[in-house]
C-alpha positions as CSV (number, residue, x, y, z in Angstrom):
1,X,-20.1,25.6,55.9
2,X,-18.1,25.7,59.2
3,X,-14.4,27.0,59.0
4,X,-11.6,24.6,59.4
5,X,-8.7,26.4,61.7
6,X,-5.7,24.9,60.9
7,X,-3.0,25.8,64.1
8,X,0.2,27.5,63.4
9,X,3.5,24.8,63.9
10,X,6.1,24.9,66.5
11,X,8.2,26.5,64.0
12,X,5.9,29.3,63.1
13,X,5.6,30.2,66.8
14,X,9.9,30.5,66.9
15,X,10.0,32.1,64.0
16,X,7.1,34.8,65.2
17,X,9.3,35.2,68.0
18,X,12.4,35.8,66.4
19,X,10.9,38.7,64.5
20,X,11.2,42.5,65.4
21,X,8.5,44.1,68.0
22,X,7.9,47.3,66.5
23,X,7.0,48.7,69.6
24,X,9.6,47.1,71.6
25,X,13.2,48.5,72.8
26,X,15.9,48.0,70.1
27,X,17.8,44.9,71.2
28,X,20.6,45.4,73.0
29,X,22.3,42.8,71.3
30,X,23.0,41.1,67.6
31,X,20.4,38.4,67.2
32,X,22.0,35.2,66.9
33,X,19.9,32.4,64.7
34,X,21.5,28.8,65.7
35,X,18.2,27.1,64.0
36,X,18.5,28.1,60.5
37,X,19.9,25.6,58.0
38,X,21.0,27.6,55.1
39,X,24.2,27.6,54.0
40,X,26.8,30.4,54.7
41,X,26.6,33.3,51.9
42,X,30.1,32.4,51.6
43,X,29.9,28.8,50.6
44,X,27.4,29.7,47.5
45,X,29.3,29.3,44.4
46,X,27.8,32.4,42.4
47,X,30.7,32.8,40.0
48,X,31.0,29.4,39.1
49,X,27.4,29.6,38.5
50,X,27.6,32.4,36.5
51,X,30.5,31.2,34.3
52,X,28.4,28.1,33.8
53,X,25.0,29.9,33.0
54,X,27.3,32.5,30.3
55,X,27.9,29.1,28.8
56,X,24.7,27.5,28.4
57,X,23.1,31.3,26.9
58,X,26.0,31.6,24.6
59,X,25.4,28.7,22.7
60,X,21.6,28.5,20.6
61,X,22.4,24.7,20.2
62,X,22.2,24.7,23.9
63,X,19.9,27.2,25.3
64,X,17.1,27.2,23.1
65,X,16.2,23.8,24.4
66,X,16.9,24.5,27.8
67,X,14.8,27.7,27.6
68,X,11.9,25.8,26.1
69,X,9.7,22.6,28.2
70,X,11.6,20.0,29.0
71,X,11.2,15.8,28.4
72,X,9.6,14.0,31.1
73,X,12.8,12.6,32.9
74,X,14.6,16.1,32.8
75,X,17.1,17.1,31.0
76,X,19.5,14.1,29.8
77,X,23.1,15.9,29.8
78,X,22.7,16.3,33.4
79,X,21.3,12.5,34.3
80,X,24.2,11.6,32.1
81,X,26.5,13.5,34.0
82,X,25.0,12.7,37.8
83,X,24.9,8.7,36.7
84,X,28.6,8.8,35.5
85,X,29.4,11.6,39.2
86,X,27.9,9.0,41.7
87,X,29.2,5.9,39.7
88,X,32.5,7.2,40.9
89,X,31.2,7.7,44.7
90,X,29.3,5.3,45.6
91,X,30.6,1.6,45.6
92,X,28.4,-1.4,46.3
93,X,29.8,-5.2,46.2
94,X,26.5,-7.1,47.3
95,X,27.8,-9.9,49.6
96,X,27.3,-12.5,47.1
97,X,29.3,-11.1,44.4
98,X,32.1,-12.8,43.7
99,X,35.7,-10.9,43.7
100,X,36.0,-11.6,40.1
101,X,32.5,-9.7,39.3
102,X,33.2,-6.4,42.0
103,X,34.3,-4.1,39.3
104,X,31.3,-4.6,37.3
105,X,29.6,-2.7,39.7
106,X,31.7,0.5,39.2
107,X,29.6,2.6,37.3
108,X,26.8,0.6,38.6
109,X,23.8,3.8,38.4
110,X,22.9,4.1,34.9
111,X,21.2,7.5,33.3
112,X,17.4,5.8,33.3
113,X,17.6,5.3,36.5
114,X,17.9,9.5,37.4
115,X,14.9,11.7,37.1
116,X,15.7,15.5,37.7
117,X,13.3,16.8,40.3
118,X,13.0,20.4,41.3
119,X,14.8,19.7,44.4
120,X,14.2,17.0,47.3
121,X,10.7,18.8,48.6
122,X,9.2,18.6,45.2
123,X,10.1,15.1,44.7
124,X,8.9,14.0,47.4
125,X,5.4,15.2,46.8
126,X,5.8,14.0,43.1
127,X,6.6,10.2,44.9
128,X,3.2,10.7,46.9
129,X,1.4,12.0,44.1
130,X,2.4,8.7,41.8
131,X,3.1,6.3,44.3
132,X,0.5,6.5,47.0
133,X,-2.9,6.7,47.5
134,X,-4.6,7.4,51.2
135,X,-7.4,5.1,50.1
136,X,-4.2,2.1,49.7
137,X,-1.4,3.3,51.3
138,X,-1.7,2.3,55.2
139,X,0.5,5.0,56.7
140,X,3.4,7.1,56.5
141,X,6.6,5.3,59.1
142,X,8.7,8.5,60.2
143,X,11.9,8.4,61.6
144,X,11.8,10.5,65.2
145,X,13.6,12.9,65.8
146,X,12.4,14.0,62.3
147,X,12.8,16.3,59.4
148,X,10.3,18.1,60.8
149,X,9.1,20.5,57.4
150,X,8.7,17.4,55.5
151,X,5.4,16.4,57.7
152,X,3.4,18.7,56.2
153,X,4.1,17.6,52.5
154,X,2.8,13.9,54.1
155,X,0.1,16.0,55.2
156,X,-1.1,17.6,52.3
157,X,-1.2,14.6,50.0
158,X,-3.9,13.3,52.1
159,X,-1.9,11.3,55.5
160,X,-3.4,13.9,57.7
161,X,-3.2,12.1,61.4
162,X,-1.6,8.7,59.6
163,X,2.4,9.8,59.9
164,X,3.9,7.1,62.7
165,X,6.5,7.9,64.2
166,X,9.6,5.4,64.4
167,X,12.3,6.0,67.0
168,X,15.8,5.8,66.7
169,X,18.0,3.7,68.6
170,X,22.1,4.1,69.0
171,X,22.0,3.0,65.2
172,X,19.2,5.2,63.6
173,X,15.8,4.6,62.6
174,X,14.9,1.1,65.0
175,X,14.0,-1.8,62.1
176,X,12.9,-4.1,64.9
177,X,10.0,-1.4,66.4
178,X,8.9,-0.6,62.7
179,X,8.1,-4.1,62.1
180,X,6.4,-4.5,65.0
181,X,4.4,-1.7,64.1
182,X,3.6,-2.5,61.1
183,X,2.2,-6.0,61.3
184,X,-0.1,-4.2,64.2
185,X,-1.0,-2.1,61.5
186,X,-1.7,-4.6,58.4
187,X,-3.4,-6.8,60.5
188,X,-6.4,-3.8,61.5
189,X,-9.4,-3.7,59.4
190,X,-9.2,-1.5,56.5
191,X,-12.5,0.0,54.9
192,X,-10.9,2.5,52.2
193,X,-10.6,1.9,48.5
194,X,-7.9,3.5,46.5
195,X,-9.1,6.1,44.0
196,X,-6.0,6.4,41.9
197,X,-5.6,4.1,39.2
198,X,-1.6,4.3,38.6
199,X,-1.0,1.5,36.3
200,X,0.4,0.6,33.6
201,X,3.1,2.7,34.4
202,X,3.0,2.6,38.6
203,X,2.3,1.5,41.4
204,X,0.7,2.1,45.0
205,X,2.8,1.1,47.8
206,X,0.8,-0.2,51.2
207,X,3.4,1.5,53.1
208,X,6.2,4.4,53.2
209,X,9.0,5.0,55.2
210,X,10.7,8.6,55.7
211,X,14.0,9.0,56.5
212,X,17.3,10.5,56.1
213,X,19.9,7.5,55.9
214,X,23.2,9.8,56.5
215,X,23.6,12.5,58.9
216,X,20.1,12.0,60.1
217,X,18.6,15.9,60.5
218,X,18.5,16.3,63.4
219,X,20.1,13.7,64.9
220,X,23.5,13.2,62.6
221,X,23.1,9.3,62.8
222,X,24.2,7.4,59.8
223,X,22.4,4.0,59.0
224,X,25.2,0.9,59.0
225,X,25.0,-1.1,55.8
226,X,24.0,-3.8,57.8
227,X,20.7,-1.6,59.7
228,X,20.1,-0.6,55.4
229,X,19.9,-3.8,54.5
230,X,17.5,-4.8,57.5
231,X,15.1,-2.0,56.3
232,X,15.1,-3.2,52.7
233,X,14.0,-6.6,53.3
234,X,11.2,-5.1,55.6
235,X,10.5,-2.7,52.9
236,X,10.3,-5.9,50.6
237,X,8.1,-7.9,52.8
238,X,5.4,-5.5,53.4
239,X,5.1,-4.0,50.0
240,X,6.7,-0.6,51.7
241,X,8.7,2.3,49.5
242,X,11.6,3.5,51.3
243,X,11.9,7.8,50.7
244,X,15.5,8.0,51.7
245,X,16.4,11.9,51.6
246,X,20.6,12.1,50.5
247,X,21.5,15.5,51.0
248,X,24.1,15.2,53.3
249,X,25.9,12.4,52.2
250,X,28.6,14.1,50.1
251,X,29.5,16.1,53.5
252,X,31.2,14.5,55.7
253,X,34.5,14.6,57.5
254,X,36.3,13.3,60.0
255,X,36.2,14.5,63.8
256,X,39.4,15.7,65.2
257,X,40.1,17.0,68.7
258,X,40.5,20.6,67.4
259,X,38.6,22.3,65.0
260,X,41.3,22.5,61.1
261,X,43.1,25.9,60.9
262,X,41.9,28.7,59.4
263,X,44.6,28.2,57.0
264,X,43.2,25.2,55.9
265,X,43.0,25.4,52.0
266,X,43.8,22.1,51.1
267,X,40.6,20.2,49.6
268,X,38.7,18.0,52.4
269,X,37.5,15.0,50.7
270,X,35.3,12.5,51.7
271,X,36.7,10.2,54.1
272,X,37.8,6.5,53.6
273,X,34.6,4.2,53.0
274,X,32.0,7.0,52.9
275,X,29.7,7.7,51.6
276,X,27.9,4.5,52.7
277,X,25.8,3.0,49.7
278,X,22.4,4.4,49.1
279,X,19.4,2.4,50.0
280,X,18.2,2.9,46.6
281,X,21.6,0.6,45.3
282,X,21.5,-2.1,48.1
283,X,17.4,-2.5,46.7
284,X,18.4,-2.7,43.3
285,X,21.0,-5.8,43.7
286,X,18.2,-7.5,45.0
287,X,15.8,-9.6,42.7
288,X,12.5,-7.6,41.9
289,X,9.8,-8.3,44.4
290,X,6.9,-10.5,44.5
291,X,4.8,-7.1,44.8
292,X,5.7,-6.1,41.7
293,X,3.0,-5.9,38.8
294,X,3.8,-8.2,35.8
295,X,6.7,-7.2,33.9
296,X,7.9,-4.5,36.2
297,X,10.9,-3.6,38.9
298,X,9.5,-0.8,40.9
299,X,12.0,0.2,44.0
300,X,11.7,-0.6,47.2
301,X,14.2,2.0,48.4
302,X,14.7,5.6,46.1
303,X,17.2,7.9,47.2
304,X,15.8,11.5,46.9
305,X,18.9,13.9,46.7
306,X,19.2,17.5,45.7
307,X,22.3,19.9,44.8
308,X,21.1,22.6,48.0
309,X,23.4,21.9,50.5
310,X,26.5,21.5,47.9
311,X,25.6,24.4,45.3
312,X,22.4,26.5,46.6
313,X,18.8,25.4,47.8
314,X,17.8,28.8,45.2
315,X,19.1,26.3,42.2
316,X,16.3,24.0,43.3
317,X,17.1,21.2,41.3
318,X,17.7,17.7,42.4
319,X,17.6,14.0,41.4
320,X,15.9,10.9,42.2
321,X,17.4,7.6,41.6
322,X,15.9,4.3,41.8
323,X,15.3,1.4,39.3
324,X,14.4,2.5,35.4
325,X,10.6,1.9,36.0
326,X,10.5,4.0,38.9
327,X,12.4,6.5,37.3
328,X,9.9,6.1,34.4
329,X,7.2,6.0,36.7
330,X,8.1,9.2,38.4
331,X,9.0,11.2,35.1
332,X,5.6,10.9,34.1
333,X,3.6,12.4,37.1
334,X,0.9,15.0,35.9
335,X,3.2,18.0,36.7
336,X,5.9,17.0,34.8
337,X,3.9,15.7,31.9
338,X,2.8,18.9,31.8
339,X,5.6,21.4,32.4
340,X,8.4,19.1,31.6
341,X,10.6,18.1,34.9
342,X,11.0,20.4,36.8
343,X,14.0,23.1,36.7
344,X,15.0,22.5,33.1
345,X,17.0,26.1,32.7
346,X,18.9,25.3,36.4
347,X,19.5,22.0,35.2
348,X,21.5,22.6,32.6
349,X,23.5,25.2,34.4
350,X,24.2,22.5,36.7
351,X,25.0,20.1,34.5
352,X,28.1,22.3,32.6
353,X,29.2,23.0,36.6
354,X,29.5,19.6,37.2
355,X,30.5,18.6,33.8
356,X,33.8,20.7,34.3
357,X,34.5,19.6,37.7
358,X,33.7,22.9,39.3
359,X,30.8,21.6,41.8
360,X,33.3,18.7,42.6
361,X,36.2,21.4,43.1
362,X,33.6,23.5,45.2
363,X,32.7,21.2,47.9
364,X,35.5,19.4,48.1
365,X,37.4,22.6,48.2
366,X,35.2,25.1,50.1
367,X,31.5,23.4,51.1
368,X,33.2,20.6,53.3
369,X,36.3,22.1,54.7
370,X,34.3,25.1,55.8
371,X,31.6,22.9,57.7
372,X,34.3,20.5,58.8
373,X,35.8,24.0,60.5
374,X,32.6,25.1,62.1
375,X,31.5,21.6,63.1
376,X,34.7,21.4,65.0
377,X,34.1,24.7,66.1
378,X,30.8,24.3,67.9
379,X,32.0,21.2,69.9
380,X,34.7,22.7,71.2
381,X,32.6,25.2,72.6
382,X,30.1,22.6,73.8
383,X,32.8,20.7,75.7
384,X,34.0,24.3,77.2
385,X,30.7,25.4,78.1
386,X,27.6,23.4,78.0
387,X,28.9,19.6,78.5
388,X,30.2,21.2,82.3
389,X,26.6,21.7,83.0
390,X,25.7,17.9,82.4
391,X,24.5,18.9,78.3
392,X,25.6,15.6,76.0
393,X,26.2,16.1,72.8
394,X,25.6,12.8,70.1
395,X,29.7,13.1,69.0
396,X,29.9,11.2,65.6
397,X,29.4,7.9,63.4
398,X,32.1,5.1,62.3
399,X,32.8,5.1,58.7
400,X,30.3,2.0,59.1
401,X,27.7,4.3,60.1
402,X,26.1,5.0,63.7
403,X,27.4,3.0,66.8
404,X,25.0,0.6,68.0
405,X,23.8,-0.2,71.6
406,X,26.9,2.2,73.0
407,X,29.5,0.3,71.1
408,X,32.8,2.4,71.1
409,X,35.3,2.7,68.3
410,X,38.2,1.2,68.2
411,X,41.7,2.6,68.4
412,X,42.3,2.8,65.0
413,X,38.7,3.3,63.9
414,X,37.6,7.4,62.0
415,X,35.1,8.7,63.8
416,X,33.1,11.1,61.1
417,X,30.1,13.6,61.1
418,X,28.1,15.7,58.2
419,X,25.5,17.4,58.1
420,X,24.0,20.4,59.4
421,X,23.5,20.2,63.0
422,X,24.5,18.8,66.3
423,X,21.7,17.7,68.8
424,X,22.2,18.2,72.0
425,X,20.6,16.2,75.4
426,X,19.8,18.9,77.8
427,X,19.9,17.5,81.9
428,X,16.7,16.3,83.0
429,X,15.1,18.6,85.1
430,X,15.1,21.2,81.9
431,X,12.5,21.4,79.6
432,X,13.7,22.4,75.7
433,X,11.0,24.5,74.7
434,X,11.5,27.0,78.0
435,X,15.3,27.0,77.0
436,X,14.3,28.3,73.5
437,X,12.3,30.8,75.0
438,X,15.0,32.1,77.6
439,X,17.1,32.0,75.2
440,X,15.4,34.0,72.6
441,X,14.0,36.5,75.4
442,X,17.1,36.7,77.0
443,X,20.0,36.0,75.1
444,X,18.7,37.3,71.4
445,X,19.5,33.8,70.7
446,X,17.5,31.2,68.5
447,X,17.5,27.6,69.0
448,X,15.0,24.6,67.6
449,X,13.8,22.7,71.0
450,X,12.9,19.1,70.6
451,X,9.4,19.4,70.3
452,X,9.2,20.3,66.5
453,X,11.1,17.5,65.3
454,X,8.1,15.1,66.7
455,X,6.2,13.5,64.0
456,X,2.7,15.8,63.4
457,X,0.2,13.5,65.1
458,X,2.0,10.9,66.6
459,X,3.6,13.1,69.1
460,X,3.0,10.5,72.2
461,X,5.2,8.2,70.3
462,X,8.4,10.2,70.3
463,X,8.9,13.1,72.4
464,X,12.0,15.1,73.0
465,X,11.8,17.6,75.9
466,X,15.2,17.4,76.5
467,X,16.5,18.2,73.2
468,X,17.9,20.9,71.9
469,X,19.0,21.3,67.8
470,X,21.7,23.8,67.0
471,X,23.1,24.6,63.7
472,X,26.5,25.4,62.7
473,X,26.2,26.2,58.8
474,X,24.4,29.5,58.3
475,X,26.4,31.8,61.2
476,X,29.8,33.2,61.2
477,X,32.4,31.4,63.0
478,X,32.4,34.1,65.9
479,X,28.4,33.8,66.5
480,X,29.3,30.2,66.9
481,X,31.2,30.5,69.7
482,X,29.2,33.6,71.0
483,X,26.1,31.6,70.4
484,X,26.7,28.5,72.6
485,X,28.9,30.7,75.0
486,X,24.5,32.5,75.6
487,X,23.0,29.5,75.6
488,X,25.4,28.5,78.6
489,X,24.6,31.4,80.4
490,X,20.7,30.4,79.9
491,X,21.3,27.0,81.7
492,X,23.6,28.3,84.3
493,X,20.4,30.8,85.3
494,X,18.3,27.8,84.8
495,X,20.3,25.6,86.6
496,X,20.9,28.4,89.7
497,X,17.2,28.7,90.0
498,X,17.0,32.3,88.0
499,X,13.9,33.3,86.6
500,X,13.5,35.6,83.4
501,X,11.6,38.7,85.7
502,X,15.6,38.2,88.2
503,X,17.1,38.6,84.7
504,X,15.2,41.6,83.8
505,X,15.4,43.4,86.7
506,X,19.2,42.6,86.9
507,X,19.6,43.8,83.5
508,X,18.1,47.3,84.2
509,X,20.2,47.8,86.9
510,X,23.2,47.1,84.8
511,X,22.0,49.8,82.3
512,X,21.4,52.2,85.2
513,X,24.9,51.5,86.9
514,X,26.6,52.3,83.4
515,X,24.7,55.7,82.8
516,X,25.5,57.1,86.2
């Protein structure tokens, strides 16, 4: 039997760069890693964790049950306490609600619609595993630029060389392209036969579209409720599941012209009108579709969220919410039937953090402020030093979500960010990937090029050789501004026509001048 080489990512190539040579001369430098997206040590709540964790061991009535398997749907204090959390944050008046029937909709997400998941990775392979079958399902629609980590968990549920990539426009994720695309695609000939048999409590979808609906990674784009609602109807129409990935959408800010104080204690909270509503509630105020089987309301539109970015990603435990039979459906994948959901012990740690208002207190307190800072932070120094040398920088998002076809806001309009990242657009006649690699070799500085958030096999479709991700969440403040101050100094040697061997060579004269 032949061997079957499987090629190492973009990513695995940066990181193999990034590490040590044992052989090599000690850097001359600290080693500044502007691609990670981890949170700060600092904004991990560990003794809130631990005071809620003493709380769930002291009391047998509570941790013997957490300690043992849990029920399919995870464990039911904490979808209690999620439903009741983003009943409070998330408002949706469909347009045809009438004024007198709004405030029925507060409290709108009811516990059987949550399933605890093991955080948004495993989820999303629990969706695939339930939900899809390559012998059915056409192809997976990905939004380009992408998440680039999650290709591979398409990949290894079978969509090997059937991701699609789906640019973005000034508004996100282009609904008029993926529709195009997909009636190309449904009307080819298709010779596979499904060999799941998911029913009576699922269902195979013909299509799924990946995407991150707020504070797009890598991008930062934020879908209008208007450009949501256009994908749902596609979603309906072609018998499509939308994976929305909501992990950013309790962080956000508003931009200001200067990065907040140091001094800034006061709690940040979410802006006016954000978060936007979730895909998963605009799908939901819908009638069910035509494509559901008898009896059922499956979703066209989940949102697949996870408590990383706002207590840990080491809690690894997360939530999926769409109707009650998806939920169902979801619950009863083979790995939870067997195990129980997934992170049964976390979740109930979780659930007394949130329960008390501590993860609430946390972000609103520490988690957004803080990345609000550093956000502000990092333009600034993109203004001062790259955006000189013709670098553009995608600025921000109306409280209505991304600006469409170069519309501007108004004087009185918020402009407002989340996230992770900024993504920049480098000049031209430079080339991403050989910025990294200066930059790195150079500069002891790691960036993400362009190239690894293309969709895995649909590269030709989306390319981005001029872009450049950079994230402000894992460094210190100070490597911040050190970090984009190097990666200046890279495009000012690009841009001046100096090559790598000049730099060297330059360097060691340096070193010799300062030893004489």
């Amino acid at each position: 039997m032949a061997n079957t080489t499987i090629n190492a990512s973009p990513l695995d190539a940066l990181i193999n760069e990034a590490k040590p040579d044992a052989h090599a001369n000690p850097p001359t430098k600290k080693l500044i890693n502007l691609l990670r997206g981890w949170p700060a040590p600092a904004l991990l709540p560990a003794s809130q964790l631990k005071s809620a964790a003493e709380y769930v061991l002291s009391d047998p009535a509570i941790s013997v049950p957490v300690l043992q398997y849990g029920i399919d749907p995870g464990y039911q204090p904490l979808r209690e306490e999620i439903a009741r959390w983003l009943s409070g944050i998330y408002q949706y008046h469909p347009p045809s609600d009438p004024p007198s029937r709004q405030p029925e909709r507060k409290g709108s997400i009811k516990a059987n619609e949550i399933t605890i998941t093991g955080g948004a990775s495993q989820a999303l392979a629990c969706v695939l595993q339930s939900f899809t079958d390559p012998g059915y399902t056409r192809a997976v629609w990905v939004a380009a630029p992408c998440y680039f980590m999650g290709c591979a968990i398409f990949e290894d549920n079978g969509f090997r060389r059937r991701l699609r990539a789906v640019p973005e426009d000034e508004g996100g994720v282009d609904v008029t392209v993926l529709e195009e695309l997909i009636r190309k695609c449904d009307a080819e000939k298709w010779g596979h036969r499904p060999s799941k048999s998911p029913s009576p409590h699922r269902k195979l979808y013909r299509h799924i579209i990946y995407l991150v609906a707020t504070s797009a990674n890598p991008s930062g784009k934020t879908l209008s409720i208007a450009r949501r609602t256009a994908l749902i109807h596609l979603a309906r129409e072609h018998d499509a599941l939308i994976i929305s990935d909501d992990v950013y959408d309790l962080l956000q800010w508003p931009v200001t012209s200067s990065p907040p104080p140091t001094s800034l204690v006061s709690p940040s909270p979410l802006p006016p009108q954000t978060p936007l509503p979730l895909l998963s509630q605009i799908d939901a105020s819908l009638p069910p579709s035509r494509h559901n089987p008898p009896g059922k309301n499956f979703s066209h539109a989940i949102s697949n969220a996870s408590f990383s970015k706002l207590v840990g990603p080491g809690i690894r435990t997360g939530w999926i919410h769409g109707t009650a039979d998806f939920a169902h459906g979801f619950s009863v994948t083979g790995t939870n039937r067997s195990g129980g959901a997934a992170s049964q012990f976390a979740a109930a740690v979780v659930w007394r953090a949130l329960s008390t208002g501590e993860i609430e207190e946390w972000v609103d307190g520490t988690v957004r402020p803080a990345l609000r800072r550093r956000h502000g932070i990092m333009l600034r120094e993109i203004a001062r030093e790259l955006a000189p040398l013709g670098v553009k920088v995608w600025g921000g998002n109306g409280v209505d979500g991304a600006h469409q076809a170069g519309g501007k806001l108004g004087p009185d309009e918020l402009e407002v960010y989340g996230g992770y990242f900024v993504w920049l657009t480098l000049p031209e006649e430079m080339n991403a990937e050989v910025v990294a690699r200066r930059a790195r070799a150079e500069e002891e500085l790691v960036v993400a090029p362009g190239r690894i958030f293309e969709v895995a096999g649909d590269e030709e479709a989306a390319r981005f050789p001029q872009n450049v991700r950079l994230s402000f969440s894992w460094v210190d403040e100070e490597d911040i501004v050190e970090g984009v101050k190097r990666l200046g100094r890279v495009l000012k040697r690009m841009l001046g026509g100096v090559e790598p061997d000049m730099v060297e060579r330059n360097a060691a004269e340096g070193e010799a001048q300062a030893f004489k």
